[in-house]
C-alpha positions in Angstrom: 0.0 0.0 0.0 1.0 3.6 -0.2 1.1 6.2 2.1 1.3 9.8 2.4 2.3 12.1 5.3 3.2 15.9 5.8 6.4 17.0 7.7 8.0 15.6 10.5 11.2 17.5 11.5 12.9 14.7 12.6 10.4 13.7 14.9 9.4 9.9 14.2 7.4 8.7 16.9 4.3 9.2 15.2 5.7 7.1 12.3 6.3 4.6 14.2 2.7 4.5 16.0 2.0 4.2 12.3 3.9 1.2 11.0 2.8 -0.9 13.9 -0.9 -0.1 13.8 -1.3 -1.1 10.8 1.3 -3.9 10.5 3.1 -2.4 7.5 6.0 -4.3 5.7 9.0 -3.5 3.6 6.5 -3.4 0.6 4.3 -0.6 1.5 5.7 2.5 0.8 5.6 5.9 3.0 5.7 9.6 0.9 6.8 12.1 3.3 6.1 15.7 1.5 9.1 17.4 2.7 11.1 18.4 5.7 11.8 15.2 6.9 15.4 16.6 8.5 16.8 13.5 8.1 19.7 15.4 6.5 19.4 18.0 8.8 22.4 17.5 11.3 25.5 15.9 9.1 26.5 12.7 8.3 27.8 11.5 11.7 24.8 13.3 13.6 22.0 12.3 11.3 23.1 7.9 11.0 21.3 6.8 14.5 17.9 8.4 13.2 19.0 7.0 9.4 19.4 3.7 10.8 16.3 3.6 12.9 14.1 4.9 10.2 15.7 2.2 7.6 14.8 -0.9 9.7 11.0 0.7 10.3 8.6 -2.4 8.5 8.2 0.5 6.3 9.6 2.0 2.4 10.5 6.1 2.4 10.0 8.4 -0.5 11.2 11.9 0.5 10.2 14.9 -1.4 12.8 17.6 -0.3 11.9 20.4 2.1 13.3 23.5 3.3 14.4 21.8 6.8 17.0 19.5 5.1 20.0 19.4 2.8 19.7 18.2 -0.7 21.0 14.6 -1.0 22.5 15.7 -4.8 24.3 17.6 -2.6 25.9 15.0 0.1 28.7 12.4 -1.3 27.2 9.4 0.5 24.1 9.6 -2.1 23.9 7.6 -5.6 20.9 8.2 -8.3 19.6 5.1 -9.1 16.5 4.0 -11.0 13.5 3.2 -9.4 9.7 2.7 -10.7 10.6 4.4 -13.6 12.3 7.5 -12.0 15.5 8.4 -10.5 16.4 8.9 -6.5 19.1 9.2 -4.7 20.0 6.5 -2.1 22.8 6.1 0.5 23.7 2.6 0.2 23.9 1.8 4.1 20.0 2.9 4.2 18.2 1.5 1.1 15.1 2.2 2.3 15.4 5.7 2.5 15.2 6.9 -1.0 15.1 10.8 -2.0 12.7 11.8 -4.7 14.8 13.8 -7.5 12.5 17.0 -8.4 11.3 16.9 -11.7 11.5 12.9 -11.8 7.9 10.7 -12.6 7.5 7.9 -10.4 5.3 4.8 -11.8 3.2 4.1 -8.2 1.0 1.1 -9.0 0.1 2.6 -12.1 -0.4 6.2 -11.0 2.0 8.6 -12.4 3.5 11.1 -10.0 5.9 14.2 -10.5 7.9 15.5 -7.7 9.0 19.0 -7.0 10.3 20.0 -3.9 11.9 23.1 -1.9 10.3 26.0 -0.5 11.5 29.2 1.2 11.9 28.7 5.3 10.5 31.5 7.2 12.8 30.4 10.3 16.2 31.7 8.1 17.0 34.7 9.7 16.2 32.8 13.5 18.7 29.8 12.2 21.7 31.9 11.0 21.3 34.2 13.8 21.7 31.5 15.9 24.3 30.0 14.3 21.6 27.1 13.1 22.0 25.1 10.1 20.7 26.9 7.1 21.1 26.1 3.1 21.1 28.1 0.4 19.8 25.9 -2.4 16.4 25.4 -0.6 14.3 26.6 -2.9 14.6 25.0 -6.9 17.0 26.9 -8.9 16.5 27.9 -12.3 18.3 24.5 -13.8 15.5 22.6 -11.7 12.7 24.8 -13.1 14.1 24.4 -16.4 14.1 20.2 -15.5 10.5 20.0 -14.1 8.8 21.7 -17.1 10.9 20.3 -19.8 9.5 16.7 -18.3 5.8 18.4 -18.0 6.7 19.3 -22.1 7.3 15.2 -22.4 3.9 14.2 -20.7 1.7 17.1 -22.5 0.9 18.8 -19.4 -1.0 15.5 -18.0 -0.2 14.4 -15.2 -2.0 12.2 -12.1 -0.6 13.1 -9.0 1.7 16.0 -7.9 4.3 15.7 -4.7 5.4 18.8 -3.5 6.5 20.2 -0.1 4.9 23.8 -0.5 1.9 24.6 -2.6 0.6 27.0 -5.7 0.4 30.5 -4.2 -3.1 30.4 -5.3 -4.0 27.6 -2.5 -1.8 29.0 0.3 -4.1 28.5 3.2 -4.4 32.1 4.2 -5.6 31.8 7.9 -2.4 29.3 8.5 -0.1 31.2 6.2 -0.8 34.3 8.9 -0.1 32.5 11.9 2.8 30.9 10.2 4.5 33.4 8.8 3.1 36.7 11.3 4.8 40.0 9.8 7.9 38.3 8.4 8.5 39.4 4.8 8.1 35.9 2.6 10.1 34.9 -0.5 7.6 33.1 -2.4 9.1 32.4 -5.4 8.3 28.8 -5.4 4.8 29.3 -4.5 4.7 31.4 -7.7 6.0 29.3 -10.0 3.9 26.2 -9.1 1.0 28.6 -9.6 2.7 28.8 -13.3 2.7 24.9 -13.0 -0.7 24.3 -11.7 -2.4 26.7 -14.5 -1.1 24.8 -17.3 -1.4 21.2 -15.6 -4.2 18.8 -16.2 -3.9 16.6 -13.0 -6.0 14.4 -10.8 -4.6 15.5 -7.3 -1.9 17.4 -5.9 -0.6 16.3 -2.1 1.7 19.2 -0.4 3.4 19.4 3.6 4.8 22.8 5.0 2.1 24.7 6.1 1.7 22.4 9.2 -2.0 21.9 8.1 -4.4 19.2 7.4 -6.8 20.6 4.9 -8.5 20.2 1.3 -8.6 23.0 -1.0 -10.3 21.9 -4.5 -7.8 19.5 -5.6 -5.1 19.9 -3.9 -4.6 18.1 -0.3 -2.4 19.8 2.5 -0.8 17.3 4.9 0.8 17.5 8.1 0.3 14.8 10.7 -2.7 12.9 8.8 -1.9 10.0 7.0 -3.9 9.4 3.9 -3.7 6.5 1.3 -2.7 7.4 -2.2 -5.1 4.4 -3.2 -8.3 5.8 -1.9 -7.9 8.8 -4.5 -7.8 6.3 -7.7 -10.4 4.4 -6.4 -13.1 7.6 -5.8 -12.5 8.2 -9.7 -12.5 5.1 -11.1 -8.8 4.5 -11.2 -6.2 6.3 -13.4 
């Protein structure tokens, strides 16, 4: 089965809770949209929670947040093929795999594109504090340039979206004020997958950051629900 979940910020008990309620294996697969911060410490730091997290009866597909490093960006990570995509994968933890933004992923027959990144509104509180903060958090122009060229392949179609923050359209306003408060936001992203999302046809579009569980037309916000990727195919009729 497949699963999808909102952000976690390295705080796994709830995953857990979730693998043994409902007696997941190795074959079921977990999509967590983003700010995982499983890459959020360093190599040395992060391998206890890597290792704990890999022998979970559970598979992990992370779209990349804001709260995390790129894996592109960390030696210890290979591309390799899977379900007719790329990831990237450290070898010592195969079952944590890194969605590559702009790849399509085969899921049981749904096709799903992955774009990650988004703009942390904690920056200025991290540096300040001398708190880890990177600088290719958002998706720079080359990844743009990747996600729509593969959109240009597909003819605009697509099933199912995986992103960490959403088309500025559907920010959830009431949340986006608490959230954000009088900061001044870069929301770059949030503008281009407005850009995306006019020109898509698409089935559903699943999204983390916001810290919100909440349906807006098609789109799905996610945060500590858990939701099956199934139960969407099966409403319409399949894909």
């Amino acid at each position: 089965m497949i699963f999808l979940t909102g952000d976690t910020h390295g705080n796994f008990a709830r995953i857990i809770d979730f693998t043994k309620k409902h007696n997941t294996t190795k074959d079921d697969l977990l999509i967590m949209l983003g700010d995982v911060a499983i890459n959020y410490l360093g190599k040395i730091d992060d391998a206890p929670c890597k290792h704990h997290l890999n022998k979970l009866p559970i598979t992990f597909l992370c779209i990349h947040g804001n709260h995390e490093m790129r894996p592109e960006s960390l030696p210890e990570y290979k591309e390799i093929e899977w379900n007719e995509g790329l990831v990237y994968m450290e070898p010592k933890y195969p079952f944590l795999l890194f969605a590559k933004d702009g790849e399509v992923y085969n899921l049981n027959g749904t096709r799903c594109i992955a774009i990650g990144g988004a703009y942390s509104i904690d920056k200025f509180h991290r540096l300040m504090r001398g708190l880890e903060w990177w600088k290719d958090e958002q998706p720079s122009a080359e990844i743009k340039q990747r996600v729509e060229k593969k959109l240009d392949s597909l003819n605009w179609t697509i099933d199912v979206v995986l992103s960490h923050t959403a088309p500025m359209k559907y920010e959830p306003h009431k949340v986006s004020l608490e959230i954000y408060g009088g900061f001044k936001i870069d929301k770059s992203t949030e503008e281009w997958l407005n850009s995306i999302e006019d020109r898509l046809t698409y089935k559903k579009w699943y999204c983390g950051h916001f810290h919100t569980n909440k349906i807006i037309d098609k789109m799905r916000f996610l945060y500590k629900d858990f939701v099956e990727l199934y139960e969407y195919t099966e409403r319409t009729g399949g894909l």
